[in-house]
NUDO-66400 format. One record per atom (N, C-alpha, C, O, CB): x, y, z; chain; atom name; residue in one letter. Coordinates in nm, 3 decimals, padded with zeros to 5 digits. Glycine has a CB too. Layout:
X;Y;Z;A;CA;A
...
END
This chain:
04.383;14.248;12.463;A;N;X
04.521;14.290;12.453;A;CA;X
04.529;14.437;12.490;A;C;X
04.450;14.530;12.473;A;O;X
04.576;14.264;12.311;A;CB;X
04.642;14.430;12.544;A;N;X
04.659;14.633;12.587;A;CA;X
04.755;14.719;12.496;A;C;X
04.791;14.688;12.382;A;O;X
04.746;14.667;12.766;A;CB;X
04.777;14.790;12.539;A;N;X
04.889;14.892;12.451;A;CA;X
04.911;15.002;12.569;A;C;X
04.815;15.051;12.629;A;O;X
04.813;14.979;12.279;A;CB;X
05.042;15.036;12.597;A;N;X
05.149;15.071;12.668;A;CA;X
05.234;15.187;12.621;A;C;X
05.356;15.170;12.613;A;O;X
05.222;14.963;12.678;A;CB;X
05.176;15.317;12.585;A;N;X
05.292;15.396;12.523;A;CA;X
05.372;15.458;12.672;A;C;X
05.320;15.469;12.783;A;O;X
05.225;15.538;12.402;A;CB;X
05.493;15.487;12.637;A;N;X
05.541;15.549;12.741;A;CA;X
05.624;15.649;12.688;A;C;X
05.706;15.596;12.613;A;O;X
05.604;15.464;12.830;A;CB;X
05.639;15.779;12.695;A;N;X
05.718;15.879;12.704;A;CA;X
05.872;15.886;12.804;A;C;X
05.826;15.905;12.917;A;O;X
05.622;15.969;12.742;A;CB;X
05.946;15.883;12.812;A;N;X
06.043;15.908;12.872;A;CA;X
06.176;15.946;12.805;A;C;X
06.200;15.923;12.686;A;O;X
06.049;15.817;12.939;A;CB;X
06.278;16.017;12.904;A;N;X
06.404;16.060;12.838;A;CA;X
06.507;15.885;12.793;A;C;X
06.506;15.775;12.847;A;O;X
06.498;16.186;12.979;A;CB;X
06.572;15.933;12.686;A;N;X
06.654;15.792;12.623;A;CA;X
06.751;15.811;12.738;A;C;X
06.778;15.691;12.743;A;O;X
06.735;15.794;12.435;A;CB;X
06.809;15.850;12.812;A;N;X
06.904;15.814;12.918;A;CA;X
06.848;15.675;12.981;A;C;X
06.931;15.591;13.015;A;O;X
06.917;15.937;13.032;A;CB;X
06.675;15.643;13.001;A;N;X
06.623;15.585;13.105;A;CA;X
06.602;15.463;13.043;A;C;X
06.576;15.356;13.097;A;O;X
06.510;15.649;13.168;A;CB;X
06.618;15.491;12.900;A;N;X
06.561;15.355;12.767;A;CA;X
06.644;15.257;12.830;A;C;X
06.572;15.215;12.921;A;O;X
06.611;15.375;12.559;A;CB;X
06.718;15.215;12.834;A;N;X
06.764;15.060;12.874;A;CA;X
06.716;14.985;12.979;A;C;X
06.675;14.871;13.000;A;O;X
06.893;15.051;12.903;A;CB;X
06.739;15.114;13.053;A;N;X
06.654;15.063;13.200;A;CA;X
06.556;15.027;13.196;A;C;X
06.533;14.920;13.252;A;O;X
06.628;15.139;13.297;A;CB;X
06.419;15.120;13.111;A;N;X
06.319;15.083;13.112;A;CA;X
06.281;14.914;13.044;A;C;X
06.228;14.826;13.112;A;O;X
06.268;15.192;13.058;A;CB;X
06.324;14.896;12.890;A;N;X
06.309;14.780;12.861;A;CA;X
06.383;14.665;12.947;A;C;X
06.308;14.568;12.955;A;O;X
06.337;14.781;12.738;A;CB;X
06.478;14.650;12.999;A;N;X
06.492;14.582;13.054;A;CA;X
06.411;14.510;13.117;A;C;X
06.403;14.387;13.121;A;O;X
06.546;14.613;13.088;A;CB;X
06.311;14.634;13.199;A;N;X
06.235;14.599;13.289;A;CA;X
06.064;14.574;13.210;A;C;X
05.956;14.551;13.263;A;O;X
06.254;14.715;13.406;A;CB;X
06.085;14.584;13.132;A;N;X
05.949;14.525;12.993;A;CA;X
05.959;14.382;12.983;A;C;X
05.879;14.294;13.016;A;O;X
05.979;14.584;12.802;A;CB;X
06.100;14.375;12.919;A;N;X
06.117;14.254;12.944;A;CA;X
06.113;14.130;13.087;A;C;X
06.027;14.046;13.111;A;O;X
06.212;14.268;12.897;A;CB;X
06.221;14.154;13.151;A;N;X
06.187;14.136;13.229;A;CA;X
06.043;14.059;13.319;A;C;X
06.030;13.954;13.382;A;O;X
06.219;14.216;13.225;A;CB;X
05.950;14.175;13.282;A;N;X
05.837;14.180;13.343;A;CA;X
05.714;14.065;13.259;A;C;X
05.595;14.035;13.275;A;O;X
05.802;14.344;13.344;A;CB;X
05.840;14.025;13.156;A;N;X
05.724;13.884;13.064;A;CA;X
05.644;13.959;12.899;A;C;X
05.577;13.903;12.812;A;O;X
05.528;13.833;13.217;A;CB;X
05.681;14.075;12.910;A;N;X
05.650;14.140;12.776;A;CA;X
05.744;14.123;12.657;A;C;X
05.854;14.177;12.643;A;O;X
05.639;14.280;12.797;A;CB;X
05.683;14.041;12.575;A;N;X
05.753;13.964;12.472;A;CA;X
05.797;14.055;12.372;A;C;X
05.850;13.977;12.294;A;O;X
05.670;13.856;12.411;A;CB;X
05.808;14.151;12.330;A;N;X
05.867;14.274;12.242;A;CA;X
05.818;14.442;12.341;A;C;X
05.757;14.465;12.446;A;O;X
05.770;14.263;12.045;A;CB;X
05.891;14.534;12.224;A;N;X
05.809;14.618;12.234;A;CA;X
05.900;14.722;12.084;A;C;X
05.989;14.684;12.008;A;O;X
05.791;14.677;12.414;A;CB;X
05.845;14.828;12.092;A;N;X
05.922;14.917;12.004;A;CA;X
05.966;15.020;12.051;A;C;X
05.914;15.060;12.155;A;O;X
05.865;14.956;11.906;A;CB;X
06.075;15.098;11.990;A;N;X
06.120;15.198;12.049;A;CA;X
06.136;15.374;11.927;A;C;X
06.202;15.348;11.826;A;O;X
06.269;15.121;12.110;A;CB;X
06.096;15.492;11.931;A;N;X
06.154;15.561;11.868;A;CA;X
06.173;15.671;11.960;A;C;X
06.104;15.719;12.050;A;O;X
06.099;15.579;11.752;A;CB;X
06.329;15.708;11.896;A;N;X
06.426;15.796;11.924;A;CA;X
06.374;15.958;11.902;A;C;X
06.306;16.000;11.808;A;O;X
06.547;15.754;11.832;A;CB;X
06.417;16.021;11.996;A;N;X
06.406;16.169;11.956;A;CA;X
06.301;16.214;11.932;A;C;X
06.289;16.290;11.836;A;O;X
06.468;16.206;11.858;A;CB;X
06.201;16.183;12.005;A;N;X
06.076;16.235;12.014;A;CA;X
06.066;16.351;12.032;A;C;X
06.183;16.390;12.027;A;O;X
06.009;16.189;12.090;A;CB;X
05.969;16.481;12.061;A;N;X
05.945;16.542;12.029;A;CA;X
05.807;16.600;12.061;A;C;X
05.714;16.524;12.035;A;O;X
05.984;16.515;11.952;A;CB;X
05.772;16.724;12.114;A;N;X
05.618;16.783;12.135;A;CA;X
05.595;16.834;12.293;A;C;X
05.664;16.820;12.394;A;O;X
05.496;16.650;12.100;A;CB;X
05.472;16.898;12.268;A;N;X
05.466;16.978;12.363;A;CA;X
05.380;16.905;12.461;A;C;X
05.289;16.836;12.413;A;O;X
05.423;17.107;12.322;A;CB;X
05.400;16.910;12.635;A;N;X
05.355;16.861;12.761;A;CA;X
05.315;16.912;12.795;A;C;X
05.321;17.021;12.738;A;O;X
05.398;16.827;12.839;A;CB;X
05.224;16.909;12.921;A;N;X
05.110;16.973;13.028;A;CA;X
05.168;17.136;13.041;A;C;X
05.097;17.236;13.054;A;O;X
05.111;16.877;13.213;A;CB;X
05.317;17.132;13.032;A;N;X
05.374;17.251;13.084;A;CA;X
05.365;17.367;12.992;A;C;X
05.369;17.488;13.011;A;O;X
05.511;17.227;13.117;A;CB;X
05.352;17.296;12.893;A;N;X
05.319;17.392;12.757;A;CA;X
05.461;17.391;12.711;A;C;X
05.472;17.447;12.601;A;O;X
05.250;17.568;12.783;A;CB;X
05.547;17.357;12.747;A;N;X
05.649;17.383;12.674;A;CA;X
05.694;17.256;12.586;A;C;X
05.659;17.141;12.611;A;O;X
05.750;17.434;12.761;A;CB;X
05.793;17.302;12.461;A;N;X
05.807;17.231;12.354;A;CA;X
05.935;17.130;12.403;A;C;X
06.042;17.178;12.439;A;O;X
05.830;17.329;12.221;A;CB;X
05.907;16.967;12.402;A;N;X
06.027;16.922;12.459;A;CA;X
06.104;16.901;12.335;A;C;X
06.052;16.824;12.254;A;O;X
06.014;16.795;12.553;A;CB;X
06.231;16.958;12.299;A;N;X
06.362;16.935;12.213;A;CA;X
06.504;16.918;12.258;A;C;X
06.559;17.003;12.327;A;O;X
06.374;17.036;12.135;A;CB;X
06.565;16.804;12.218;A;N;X
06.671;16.726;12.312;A;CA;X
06.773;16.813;12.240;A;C;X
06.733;16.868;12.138;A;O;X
06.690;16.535;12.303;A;CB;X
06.905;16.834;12.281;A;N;X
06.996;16.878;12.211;A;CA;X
07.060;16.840;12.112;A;C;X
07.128;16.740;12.133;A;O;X
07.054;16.897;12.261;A;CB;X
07.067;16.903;11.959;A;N;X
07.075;16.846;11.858;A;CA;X
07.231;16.741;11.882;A;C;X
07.216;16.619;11.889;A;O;X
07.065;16.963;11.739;A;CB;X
07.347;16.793;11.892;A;N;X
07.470;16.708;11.924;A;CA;X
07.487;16.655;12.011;A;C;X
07.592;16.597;11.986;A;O;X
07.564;16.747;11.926;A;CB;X
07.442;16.613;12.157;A;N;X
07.446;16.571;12.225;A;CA;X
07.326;16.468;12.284;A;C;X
07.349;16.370;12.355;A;O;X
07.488;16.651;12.263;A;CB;X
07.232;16.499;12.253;A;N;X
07.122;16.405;12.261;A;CA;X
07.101;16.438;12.364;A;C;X
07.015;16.354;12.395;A;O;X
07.128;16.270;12.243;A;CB;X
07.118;16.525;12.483;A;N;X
07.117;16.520;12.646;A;CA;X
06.996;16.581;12.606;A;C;X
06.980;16.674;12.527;A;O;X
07.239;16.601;12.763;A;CB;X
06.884;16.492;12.695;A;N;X
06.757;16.562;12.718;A;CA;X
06.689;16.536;12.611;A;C;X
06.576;16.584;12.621;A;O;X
06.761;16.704;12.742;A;CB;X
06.709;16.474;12.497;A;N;X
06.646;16.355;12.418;A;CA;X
06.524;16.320;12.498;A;C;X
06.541;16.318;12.619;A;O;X
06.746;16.221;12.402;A;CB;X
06.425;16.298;12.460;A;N;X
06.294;16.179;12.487;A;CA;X
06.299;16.082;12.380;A;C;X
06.370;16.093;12.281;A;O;X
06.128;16.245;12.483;A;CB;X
06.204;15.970;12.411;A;N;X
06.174;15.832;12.350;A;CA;X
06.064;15.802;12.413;A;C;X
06.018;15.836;12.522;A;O;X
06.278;15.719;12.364;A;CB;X
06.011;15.700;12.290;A;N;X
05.846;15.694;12.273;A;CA;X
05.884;15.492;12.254;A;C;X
05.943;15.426;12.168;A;O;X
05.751;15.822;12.079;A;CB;X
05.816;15.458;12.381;A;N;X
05.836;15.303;12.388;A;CA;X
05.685;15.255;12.369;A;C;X
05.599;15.296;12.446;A;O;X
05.909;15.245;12.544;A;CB;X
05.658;15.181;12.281;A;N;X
05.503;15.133;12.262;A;CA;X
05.570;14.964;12.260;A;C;X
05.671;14.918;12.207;A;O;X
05.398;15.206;12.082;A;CB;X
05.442;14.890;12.360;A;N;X
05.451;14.747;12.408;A;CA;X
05.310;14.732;12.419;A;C;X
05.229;14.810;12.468;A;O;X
05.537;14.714;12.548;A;CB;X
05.290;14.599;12.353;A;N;X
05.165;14.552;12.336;A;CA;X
05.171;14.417;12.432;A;C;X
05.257;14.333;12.406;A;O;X
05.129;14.529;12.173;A;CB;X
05.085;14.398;12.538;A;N;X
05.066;14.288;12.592;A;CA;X
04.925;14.219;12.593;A;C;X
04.819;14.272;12.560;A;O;X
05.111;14.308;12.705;A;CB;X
04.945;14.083;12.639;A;N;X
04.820;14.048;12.683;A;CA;X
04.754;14.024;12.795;A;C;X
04.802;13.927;12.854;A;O;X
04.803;13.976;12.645;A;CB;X
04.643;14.083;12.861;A;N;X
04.594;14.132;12.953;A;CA;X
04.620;14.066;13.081;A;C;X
04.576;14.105;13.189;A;O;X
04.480;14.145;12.925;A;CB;X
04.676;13.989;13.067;A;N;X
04.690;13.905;13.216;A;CA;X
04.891;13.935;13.250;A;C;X
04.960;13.899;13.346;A;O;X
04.632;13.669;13.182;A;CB;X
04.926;14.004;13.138;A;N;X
05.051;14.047;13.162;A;CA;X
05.065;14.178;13.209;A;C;X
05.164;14.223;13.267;A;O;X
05.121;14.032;13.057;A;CB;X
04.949;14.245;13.181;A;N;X
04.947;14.405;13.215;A;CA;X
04.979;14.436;13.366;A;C;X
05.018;14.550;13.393;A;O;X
04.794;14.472;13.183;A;CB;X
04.971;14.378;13.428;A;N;X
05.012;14.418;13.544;A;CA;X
05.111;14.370;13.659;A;C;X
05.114;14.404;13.778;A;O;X
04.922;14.427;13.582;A;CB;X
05.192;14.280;13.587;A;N;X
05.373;14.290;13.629;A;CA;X
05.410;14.365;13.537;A;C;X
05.483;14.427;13.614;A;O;X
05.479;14.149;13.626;A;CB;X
05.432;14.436;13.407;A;N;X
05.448;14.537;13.373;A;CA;X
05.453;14.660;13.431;A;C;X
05.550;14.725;13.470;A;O;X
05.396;14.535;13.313;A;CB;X
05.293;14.692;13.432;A;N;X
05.249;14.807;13.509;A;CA;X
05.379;14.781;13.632;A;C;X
05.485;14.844;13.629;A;O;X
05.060;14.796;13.565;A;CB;X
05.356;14.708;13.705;A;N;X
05.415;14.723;13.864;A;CA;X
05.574;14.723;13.861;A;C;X
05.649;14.777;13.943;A;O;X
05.363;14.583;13.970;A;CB;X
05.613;14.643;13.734;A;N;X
05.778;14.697;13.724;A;CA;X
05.797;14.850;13.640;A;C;X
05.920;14.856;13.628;A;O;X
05.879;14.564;13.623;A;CB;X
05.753;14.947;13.589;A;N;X
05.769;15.031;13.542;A;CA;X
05.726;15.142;13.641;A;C;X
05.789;15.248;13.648;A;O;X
05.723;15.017;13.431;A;CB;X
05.664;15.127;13.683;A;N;X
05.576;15.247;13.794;A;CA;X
05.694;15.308;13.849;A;C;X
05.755;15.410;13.817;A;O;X
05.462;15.178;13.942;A;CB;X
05.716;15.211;13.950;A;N;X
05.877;15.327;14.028;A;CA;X
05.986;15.364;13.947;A;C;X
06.073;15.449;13.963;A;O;X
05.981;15.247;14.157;A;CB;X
05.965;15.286;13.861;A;N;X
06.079;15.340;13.729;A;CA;X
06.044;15.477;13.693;A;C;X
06.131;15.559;13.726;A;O;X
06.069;15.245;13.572;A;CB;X
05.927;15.531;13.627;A;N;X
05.836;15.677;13.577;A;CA;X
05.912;15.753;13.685;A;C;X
06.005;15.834;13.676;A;O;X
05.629;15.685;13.594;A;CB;X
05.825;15.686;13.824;A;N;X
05.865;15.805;13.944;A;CA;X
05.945;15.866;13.971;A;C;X
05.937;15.983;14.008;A;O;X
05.868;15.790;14.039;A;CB;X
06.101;15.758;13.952;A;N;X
06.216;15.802;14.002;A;CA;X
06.318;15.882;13.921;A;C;X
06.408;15.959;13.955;A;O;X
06.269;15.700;14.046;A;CB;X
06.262;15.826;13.767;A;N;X
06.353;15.916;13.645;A;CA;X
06.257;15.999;13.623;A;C;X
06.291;16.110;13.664;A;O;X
06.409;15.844;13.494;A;CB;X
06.171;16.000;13.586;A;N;X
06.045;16.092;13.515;A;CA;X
05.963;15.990;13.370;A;C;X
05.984;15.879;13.321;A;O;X
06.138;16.271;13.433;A;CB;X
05.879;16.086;13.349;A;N;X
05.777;16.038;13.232;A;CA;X
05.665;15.987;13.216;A;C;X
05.622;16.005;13.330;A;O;X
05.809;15.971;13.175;A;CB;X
05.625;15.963;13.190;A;N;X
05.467;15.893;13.174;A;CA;X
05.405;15.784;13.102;A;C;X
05.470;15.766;12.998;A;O;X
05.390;15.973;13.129;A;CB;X
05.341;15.731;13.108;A;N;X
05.259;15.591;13.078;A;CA;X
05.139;15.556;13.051;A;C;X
05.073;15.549;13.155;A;O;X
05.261;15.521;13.156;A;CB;X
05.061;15.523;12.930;A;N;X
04.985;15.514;12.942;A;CA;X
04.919;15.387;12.840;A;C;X
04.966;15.358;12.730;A;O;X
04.964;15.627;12.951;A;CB;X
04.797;15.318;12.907;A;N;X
04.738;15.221;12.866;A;CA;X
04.623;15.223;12.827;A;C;X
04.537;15.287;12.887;A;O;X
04.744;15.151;12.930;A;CB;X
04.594;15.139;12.694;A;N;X
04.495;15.180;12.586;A;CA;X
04.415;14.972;12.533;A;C;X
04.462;14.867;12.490;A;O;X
04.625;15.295;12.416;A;CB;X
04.345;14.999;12.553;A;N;X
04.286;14.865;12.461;A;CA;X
04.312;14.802;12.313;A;C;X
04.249;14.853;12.220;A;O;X
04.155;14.888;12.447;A;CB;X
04.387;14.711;12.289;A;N;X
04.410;14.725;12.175;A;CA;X
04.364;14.555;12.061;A;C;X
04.413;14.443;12.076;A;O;X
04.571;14.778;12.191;A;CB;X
04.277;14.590;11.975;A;N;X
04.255;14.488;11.862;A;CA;X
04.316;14.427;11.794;A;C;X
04.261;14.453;11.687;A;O;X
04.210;14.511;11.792;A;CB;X
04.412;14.344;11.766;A;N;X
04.484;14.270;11.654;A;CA;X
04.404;14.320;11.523;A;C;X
04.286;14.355;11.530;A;O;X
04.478;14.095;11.675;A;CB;X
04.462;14.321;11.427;A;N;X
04.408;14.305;11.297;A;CA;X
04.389;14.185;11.220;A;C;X
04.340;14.191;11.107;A;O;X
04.473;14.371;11.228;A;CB;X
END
């Protein structure tokens, strides 16, 4: 099984799950208003009343033979809005 966190701004959140779904990934989770510092060094904080420039933290757990219509529907998605992705091995309990 894999694990899928992705960073991106909440403007892109719908779009993105859509395309989770979509792509045969049977859930995933989502939290709001993320938060922390990137490669750039700088601290990402969305605007408190407006949310513009908000990030969100999407974690999707698949199973390995799904990982990659995933992967391939999200990719140009990252590119074209921004953010990042990344995939990790993951154990059931």
């Amino acid at each position: 099984m894999k694990r899928i966190d992705l960073f991106l701004s909440e403007r892109e959140l719908n779009r993105v799950c859509k395309a989770i779904t979509a792509a045969g990934a049977k859930g995933y989770s989502v939290m709001r208003h993320v938060t922390g510092m990137g490669p750039s060094g700088e601290i990402s904080e969305g605007m408190d009343f407006s949310g513009l420039g908000a990030n969100a933290h999407v974690i999707v757990f698949v199973e390995d033979a799904v990982l990659a219509a995933v992967s391939k529907a999200l990719k140009p998605l990252l590119k074209r809005y921004g953010g990042v992705g990344f995939v990790s091995s993951a154990d059931p309990l």
